[in-house]
N, CA, C and O of each residue as an XYZ file, in Angstrom:
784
protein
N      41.622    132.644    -38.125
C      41.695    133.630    -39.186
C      43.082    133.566    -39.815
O      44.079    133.878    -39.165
N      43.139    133.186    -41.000
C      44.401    133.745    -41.746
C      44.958    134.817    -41.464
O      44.366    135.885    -41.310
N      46.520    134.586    -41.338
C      47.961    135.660    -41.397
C      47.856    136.422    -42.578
O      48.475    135.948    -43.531
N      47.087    137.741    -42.829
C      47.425    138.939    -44.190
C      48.506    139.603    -43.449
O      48.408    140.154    -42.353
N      49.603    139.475    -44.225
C      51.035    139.960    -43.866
C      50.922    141.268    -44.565
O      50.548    141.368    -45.734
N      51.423    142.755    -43.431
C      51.343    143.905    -44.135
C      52.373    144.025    -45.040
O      52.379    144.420    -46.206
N      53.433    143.529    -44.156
C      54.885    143.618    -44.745
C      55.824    142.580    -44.009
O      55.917    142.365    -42.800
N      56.507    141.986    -45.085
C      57.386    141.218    -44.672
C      59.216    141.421    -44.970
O      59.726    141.968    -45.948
N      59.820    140.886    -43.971
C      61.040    140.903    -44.291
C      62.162    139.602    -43.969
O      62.004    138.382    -44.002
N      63.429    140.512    -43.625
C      64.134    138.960    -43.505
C      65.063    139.749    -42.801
O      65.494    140.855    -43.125
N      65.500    138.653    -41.179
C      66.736    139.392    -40.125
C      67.942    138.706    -41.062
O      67.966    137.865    -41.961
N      69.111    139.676    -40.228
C      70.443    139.870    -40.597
C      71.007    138.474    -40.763
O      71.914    138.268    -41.569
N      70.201    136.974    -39.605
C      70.468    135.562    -40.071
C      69.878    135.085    -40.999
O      70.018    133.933    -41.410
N      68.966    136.129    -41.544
C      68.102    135.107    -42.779
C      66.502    134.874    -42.786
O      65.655    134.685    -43.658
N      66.514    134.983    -41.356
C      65.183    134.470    -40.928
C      64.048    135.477    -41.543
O      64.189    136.694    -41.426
N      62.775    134.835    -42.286
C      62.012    135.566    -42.357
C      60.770    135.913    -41.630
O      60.210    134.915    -41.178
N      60.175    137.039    -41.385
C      58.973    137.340    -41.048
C      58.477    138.118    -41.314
O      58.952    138.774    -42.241
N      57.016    138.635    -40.602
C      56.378    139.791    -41.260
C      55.975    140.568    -39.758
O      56.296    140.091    -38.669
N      55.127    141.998    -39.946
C      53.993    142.419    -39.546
C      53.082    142.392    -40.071
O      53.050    142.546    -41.292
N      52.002    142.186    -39.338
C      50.709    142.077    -39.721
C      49.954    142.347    -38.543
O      50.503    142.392    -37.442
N      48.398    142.579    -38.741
C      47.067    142.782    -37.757
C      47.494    142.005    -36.675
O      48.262    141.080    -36.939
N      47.242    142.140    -35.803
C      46.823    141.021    -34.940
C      45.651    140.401    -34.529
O      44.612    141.060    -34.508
N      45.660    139.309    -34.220
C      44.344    138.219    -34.014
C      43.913    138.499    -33.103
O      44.411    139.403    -32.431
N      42.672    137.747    -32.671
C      42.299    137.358    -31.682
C      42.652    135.890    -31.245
O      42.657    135.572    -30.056
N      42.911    135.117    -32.134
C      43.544    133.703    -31.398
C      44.753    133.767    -31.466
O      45.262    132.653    -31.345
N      45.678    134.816    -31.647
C      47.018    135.376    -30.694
C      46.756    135.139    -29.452
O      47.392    134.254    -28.879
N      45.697    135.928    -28.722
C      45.672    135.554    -27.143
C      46.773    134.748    -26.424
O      47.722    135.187    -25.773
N      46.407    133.372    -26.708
C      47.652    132.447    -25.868
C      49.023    132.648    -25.817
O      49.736    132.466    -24.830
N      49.561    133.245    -27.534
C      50.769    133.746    -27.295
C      51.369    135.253    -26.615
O      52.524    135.577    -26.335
N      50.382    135.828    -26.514
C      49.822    137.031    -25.386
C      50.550    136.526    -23.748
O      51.650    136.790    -23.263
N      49.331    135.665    -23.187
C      49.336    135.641    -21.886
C      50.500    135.316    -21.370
O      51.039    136.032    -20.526
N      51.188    133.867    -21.944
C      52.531    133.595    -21.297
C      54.029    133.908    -21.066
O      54.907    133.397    -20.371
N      53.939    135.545    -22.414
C      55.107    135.666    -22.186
C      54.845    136.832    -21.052
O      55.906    137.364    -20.726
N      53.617    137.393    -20.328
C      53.827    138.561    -20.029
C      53.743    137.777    -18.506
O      53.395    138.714    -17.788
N      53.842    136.826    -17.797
C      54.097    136.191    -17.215
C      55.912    136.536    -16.673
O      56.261    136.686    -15.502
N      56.755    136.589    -17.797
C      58.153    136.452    -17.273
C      58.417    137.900    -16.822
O      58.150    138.844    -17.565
N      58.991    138.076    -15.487
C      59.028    139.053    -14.816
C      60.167    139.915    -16.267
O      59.667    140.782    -16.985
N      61.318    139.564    -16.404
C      62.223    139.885    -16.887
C      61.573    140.557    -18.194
O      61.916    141.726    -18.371
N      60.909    140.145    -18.902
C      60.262    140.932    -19.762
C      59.146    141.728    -19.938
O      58.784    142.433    -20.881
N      58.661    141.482    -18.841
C      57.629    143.104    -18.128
C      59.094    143.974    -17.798
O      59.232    145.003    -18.459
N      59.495    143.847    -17.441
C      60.309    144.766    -16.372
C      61.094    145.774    -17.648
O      61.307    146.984    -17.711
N      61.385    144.635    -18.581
C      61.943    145.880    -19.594
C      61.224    146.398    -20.581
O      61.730    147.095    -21.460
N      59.732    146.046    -20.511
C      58.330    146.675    -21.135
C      57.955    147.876    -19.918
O      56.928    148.535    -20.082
N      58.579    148.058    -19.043
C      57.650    148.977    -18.104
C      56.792    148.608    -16.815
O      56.122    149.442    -16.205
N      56.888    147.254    -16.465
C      55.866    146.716    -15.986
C      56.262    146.578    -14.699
O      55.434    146.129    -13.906
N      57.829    146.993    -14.141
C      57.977    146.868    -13.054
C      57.752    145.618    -12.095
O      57.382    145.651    -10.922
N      58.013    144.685    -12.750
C      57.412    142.852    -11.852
C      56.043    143.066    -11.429
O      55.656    142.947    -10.266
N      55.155    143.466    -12.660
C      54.038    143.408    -13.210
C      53.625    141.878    -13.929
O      54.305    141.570    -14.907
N      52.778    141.118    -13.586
C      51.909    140.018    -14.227
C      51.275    140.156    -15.129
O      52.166    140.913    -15.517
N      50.331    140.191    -16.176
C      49.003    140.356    -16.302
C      48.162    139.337    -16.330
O      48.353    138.345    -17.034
N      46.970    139.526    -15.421
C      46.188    138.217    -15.978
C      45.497    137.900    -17.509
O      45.298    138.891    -18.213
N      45.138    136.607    -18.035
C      43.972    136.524    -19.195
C      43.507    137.425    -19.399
O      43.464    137.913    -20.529
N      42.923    138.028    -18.203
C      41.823    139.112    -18.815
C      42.156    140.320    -19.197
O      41.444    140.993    -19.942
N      43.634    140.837    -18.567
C      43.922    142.547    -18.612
C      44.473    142.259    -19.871
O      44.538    143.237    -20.617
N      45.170    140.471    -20.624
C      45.884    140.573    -22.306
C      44.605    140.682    -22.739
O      44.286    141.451    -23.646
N      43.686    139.824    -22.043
C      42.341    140.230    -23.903
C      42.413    141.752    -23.666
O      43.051    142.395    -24.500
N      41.924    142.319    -22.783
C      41.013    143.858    -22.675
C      42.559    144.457    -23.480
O      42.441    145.217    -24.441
N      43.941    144.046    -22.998
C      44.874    144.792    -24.328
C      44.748    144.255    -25.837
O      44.801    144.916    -26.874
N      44.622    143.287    -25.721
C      44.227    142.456    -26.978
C      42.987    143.474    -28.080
O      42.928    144.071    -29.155
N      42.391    143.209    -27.206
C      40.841    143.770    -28.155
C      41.117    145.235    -28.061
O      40.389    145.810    -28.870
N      42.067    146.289    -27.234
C      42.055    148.019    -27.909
C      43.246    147.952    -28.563
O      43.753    149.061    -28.728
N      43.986    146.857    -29.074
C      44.675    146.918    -30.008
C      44.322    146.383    -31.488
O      44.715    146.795    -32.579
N      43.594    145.504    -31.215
C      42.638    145.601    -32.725
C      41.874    146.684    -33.199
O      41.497    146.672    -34.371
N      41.624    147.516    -32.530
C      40.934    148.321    -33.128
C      41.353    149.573    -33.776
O      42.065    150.128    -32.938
N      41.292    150.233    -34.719
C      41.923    151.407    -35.278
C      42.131    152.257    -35.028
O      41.021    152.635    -34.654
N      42.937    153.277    -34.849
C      43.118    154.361    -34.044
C      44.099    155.456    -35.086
O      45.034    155.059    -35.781
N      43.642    156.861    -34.995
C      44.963    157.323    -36.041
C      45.747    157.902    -35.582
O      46.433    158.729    -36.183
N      45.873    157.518    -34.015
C      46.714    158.135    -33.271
C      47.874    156.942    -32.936
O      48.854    157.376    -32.331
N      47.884    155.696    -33.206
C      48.502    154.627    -33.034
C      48.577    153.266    -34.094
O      47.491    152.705    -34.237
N      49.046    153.027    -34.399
C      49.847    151.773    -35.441
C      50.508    150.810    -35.038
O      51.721    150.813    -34.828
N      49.439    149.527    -34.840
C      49.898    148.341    -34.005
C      49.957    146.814    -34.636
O      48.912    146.311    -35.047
N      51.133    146.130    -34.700
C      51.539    145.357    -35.690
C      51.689    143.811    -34.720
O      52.038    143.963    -33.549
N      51.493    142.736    -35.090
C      51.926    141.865    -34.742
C      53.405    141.009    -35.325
O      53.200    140.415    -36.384
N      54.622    140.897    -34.855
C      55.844    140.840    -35.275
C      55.496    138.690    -35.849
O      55.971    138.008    -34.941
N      55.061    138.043    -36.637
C      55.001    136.733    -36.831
C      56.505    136.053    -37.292
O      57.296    136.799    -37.870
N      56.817    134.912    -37.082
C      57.963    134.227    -37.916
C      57.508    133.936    -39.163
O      56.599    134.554    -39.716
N      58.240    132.809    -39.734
C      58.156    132.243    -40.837
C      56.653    131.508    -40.699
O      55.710    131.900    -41.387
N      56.519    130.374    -39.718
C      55.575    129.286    -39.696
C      54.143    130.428    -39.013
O      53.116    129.909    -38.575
N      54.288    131.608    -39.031
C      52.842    132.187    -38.446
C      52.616    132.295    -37.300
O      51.534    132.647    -36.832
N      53.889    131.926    -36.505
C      53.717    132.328    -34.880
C      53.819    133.557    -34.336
O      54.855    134.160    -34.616
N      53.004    134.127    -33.604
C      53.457    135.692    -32.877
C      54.680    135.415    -32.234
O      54.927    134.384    -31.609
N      55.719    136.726    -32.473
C      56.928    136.159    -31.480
C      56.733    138.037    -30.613
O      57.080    138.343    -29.473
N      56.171    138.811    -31.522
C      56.351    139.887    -30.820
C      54.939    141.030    -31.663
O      53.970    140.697    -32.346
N      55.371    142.258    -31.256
C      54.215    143.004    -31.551
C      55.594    144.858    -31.509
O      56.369    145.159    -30.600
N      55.386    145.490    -32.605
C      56.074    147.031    -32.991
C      54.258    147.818    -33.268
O      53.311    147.537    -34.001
N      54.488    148.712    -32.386
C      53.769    150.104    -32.406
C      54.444    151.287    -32.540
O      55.531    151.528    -32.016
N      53.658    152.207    -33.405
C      54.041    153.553    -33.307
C      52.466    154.359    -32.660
O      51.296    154.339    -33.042
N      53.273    155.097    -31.389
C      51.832    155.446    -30.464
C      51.969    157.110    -30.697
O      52.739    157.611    -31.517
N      51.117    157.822    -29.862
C      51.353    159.277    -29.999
C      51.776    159.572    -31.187
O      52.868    160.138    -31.224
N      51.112    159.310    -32.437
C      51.333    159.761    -33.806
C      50.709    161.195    -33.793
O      49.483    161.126    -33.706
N      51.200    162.510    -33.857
C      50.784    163.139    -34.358
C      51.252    163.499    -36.043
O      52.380    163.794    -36.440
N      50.024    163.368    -36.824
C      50.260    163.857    -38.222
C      50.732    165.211    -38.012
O      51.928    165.133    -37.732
N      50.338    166.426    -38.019
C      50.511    167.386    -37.960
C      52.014    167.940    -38.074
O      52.511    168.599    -38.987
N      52.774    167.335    -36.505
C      54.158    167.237    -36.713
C      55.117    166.266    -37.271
O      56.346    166.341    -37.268
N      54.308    165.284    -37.781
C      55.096    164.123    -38.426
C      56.204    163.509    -37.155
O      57.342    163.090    -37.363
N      55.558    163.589    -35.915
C      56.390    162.545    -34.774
C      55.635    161.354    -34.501
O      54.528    161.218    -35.022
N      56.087    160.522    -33.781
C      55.458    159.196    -33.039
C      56.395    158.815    -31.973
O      57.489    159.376    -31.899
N      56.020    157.844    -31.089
C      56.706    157.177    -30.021
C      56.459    155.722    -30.839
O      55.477    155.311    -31.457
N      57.654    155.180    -30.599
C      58.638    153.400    -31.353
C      58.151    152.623    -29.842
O      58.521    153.140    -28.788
N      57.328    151.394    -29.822
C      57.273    150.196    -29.049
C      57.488    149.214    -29.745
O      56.799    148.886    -30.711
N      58.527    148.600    -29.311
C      58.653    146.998    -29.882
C      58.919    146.058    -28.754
O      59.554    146.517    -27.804
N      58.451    144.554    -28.700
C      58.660    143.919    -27.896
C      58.708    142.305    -28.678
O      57.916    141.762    -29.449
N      60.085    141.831    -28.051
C      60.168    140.373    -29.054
C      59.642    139.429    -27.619
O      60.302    139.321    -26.586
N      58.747    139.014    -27.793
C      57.807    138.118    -26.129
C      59.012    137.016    -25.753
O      59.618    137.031    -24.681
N      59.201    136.242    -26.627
C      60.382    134.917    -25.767
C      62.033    134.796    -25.701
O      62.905    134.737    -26.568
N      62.037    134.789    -24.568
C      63.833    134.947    -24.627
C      64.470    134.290    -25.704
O      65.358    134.913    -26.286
N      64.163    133.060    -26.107
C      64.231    132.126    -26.902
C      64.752    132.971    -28.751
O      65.526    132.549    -29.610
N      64.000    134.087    -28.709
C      63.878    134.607    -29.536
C      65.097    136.151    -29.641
O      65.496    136.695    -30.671
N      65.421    136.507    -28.213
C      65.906    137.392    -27.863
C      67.282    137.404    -28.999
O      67.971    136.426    -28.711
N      67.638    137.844    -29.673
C      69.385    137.844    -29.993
C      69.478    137.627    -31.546
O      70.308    137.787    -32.441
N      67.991    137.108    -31.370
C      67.684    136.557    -32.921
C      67.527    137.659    -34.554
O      67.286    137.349    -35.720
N      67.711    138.554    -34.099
C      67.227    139.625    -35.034
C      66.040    140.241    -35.592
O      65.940    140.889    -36.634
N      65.136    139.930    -34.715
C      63.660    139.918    -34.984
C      63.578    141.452    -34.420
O      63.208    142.354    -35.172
N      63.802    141.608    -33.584
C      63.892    143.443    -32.728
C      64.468    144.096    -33.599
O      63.689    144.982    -33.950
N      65.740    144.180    -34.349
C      66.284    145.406    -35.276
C      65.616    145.350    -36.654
O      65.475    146.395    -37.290
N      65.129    143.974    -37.224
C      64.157    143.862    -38.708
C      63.018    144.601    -38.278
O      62.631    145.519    -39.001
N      62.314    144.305    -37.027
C      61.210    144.325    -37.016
C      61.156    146.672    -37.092
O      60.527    147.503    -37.747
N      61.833    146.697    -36.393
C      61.986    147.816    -35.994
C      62.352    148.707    -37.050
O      62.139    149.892    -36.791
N      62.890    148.437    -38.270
C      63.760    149.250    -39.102
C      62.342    149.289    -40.098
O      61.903    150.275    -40.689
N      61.773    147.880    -40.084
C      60.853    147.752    -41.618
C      59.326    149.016    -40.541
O      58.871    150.069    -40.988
N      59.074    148.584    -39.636
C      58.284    149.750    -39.189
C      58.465    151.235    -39.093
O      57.779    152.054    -39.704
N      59.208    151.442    -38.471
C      59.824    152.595    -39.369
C      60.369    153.166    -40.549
O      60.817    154.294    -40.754
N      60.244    152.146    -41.306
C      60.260    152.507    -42.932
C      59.083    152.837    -43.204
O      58.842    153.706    -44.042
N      57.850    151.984    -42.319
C      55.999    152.258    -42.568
C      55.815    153.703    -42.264
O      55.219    154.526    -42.959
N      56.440    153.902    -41.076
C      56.252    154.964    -40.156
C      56.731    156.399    -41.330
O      55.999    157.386    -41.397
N      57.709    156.317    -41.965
C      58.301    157.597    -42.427
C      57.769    157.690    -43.773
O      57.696    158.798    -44.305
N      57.166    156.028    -44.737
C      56.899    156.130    -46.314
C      55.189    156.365    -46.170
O      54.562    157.105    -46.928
N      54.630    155.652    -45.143
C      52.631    155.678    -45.290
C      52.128    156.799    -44.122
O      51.272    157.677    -44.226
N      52.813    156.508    -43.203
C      52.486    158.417    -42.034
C      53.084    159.364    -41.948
O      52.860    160.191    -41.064
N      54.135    159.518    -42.970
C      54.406    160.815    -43.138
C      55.410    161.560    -41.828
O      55.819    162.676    -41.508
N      55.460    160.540    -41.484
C      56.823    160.480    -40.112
C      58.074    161.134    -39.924
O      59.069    160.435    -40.116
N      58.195    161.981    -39.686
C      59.587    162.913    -39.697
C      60.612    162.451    -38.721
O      61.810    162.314    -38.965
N      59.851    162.166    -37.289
C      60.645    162.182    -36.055
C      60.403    161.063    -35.299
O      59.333    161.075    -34.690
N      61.265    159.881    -35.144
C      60.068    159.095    -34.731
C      61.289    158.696    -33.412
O      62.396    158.230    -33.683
N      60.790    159.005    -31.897
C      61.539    159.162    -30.759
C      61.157    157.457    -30.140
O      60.367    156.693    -30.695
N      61.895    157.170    -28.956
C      61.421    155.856    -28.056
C      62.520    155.999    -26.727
O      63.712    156.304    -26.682
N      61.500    155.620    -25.657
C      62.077    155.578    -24.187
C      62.731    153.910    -23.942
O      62.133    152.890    -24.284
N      64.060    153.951    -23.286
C      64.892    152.820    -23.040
C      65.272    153.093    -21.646
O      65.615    154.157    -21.130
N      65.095    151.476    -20.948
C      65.987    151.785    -19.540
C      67.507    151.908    -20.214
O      67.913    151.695    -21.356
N      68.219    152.385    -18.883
C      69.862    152.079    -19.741
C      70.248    150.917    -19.464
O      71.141    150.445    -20.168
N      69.679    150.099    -18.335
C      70.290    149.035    -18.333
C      69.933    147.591    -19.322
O      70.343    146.432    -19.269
N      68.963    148.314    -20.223
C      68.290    147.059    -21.541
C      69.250    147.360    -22.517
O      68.982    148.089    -23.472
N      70.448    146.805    -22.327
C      71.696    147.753    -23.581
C      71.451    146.732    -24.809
O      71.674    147.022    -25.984
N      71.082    145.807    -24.467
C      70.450    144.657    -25.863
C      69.584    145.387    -26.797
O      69.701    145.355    -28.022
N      68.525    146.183    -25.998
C      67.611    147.164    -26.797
C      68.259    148.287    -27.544
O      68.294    148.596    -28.735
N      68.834    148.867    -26.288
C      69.641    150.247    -26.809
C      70.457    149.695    -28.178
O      70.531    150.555    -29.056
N      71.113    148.335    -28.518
C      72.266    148.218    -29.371
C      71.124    148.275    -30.475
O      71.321    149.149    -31.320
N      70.165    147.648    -30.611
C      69.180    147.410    -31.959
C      68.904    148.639    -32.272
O      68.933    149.040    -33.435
N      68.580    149.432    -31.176
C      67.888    150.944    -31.700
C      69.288    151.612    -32.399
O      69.064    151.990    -33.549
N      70.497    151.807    -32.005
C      71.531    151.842    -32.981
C      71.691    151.581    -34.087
O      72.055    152.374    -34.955
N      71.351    150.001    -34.286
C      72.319    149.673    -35.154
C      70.993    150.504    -36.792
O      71.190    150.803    -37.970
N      69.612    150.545    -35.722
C      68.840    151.188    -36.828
C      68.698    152.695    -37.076
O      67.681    153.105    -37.637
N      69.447    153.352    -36.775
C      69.758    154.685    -36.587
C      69.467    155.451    -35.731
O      69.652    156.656    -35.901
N      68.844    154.873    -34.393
C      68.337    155.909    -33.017
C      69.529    156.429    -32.615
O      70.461    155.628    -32.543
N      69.780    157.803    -32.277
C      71.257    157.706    -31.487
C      70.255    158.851    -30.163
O      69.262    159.521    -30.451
N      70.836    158.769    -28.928
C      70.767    159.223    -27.728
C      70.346    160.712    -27.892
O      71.141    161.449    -28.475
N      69.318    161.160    -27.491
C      68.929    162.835    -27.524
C      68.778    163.086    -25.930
O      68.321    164.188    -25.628
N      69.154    162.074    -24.720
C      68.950    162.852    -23.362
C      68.728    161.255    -22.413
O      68.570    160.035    -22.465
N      68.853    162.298    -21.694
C      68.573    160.683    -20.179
C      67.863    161.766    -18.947
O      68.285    162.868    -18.595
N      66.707    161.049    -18.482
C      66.344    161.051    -17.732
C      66.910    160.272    -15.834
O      66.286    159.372    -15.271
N      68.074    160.908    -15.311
C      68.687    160.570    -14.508
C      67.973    159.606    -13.151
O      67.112    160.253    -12.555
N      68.138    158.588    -12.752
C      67.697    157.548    -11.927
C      65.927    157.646    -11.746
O      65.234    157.917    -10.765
N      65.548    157.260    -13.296
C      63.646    157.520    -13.170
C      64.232    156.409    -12.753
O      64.845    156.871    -11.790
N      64.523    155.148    -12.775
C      63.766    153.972    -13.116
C      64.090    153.229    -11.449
O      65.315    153.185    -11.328
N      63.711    152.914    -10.753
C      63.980    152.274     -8.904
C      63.717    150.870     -9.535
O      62.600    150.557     -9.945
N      64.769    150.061     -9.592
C      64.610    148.501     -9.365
C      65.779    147.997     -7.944
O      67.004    148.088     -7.871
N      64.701    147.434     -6.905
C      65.348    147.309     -5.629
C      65.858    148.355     -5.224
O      65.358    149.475     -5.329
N      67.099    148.025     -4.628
C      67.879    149.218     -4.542
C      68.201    150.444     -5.260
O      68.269    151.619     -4.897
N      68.430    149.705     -6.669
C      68.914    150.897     -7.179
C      68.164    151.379     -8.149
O      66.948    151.216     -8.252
N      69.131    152.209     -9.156
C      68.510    153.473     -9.928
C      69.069    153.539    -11.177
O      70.297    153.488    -11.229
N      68.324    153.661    -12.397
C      68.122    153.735    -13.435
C      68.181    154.701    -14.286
O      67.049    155.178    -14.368
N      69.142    155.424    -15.190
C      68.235    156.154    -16.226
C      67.575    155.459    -16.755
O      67.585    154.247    -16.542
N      66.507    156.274    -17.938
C      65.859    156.326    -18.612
C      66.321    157.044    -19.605
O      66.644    158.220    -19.434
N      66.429    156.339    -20.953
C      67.438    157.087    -22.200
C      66.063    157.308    -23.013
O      64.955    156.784    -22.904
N      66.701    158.518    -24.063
C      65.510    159.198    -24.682
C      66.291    158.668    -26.115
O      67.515    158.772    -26.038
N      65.786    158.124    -27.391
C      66.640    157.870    -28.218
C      65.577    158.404    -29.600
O      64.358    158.240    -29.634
N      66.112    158.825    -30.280
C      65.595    159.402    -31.889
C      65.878    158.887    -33.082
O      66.980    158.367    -33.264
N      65.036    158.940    -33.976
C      65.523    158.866    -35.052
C      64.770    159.478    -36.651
O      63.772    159.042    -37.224
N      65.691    160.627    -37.050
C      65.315    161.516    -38.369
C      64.886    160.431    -39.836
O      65.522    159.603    -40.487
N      63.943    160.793    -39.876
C      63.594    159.659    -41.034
C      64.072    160.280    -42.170
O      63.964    159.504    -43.119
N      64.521    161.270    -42.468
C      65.404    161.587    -43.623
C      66.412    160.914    -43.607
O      66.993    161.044    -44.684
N      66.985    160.180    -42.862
C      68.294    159.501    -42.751
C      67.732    158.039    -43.195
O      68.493    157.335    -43.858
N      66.631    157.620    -42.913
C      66.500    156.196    -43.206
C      66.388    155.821    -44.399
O      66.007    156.773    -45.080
N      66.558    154.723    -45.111
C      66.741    154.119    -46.163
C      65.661    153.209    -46.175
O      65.569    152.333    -45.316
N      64.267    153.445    -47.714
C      63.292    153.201    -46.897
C      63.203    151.521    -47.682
O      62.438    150.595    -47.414
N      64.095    151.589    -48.518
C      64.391    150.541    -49.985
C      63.614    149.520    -49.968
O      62.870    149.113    -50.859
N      63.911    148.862    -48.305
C      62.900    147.572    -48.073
C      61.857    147.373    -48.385
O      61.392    146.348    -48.884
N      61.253    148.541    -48.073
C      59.432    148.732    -48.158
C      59.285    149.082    -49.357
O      58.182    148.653    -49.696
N      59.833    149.697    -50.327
C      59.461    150.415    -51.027
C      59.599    149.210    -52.186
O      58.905    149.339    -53.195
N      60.479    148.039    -52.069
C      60.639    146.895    -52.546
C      59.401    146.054    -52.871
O      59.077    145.595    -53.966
N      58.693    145.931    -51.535
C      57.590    145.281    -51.402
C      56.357    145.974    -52.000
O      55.258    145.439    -51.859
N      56.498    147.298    -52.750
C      55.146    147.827    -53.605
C      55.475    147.647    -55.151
O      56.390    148.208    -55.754
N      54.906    147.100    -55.470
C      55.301    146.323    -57.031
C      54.798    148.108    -57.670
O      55.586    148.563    -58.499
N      53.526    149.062    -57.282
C      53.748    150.135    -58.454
C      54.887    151.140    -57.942
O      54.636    152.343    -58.020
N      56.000    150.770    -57.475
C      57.188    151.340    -57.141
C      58.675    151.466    -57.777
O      59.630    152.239    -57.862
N      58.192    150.097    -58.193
C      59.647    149.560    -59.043
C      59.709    150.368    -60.506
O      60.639    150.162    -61.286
């Protein structure tokens, strides 16, 4: 199936990409990154695996529509999945959501794909749902994450003191926000030609 790009942009090196739907012949780029312990672990997964089957069964309730959730596939330039940005727990009502983003290959890590990807979704989040508040949970020790959610305007609203047990030790869990009156939505609003 053809890449319909919802929205596209370009990181701080240049690089372009988009969000868009996700496939079903994504799958493969699915299974192998959730394989690397290191990136379950800072998805939640605790040196969690998944097999084939638990990515399709996520695969296939993420294709499907929901108006409680908004789920994007993060592509490069050439049409490869490198990652996937959700906004979950949307309530309209209060104009909040919970921010998931995940860039799948280390390879990719540093690259700017996490703060584009993240800023242009939350531009979706505050210009097409009506998004006031849009919050996201961070270990403290993913400070790579924590710096992107910065540099896009999350700043710290609380910590949850040693949730997180890896081996020995102990973890917060940072609570981070961000007021969409503050965001600058220009990007997106770029990409609607009856806007200009």
């Amino acid at each position: 199936m053809p890449l319909y790009p919802a929205l596209t942009g370009t990181t701080a090196n240049g690089a372009a990409f988009s969000l868009a739907r996700l496939r079903r012949e994504d799958l493969p780029q699915i299974i192998e990154p959730f394989q690397n312990l290191e990136l379950t672990t800072y998805l939640r997964g605790y040196g969690f695996t998944a097999s084939e089957a638990e990515q399709a069964e996520w695969l296939e309730s993420a294709l499907k529509n929901s108006p409680n959730q908004t789920m994007f596939g993060i592509y490069d330039a050439s049409e490869t999945l490198i990652g996937s940005a959700a906004l979950r727990d949307i309530d309209d009502r209060s104009g909040t959501a919970e921010l998931g983003v995940a860039i799948y290959q280390p390879r990719d890590w540093g690259a700017g794909y996490g703060s584009a990807a993240t800023r242009l979704i939350c531009q979706y989040g505050a210009f097409h749902l009506g998004l006031y508040n849009i919050m996201l949970k961070v270990f403290a020790f993913n400070e790579r994450a924590i710096r992107t959610y910065q540099k896009v305007g999350f700043r710290e609203i609380g910590r949850r003191t040693g949730a997180v047990r890896l081996g020995r030790e102990r973890f917060d869990e940072v609570y981070m926000e961000l007021l969409t009156d503050e965001l600058d939505t220009s990007e997106l609003r770029a990409q609607l030609q009856q806007m200009q």
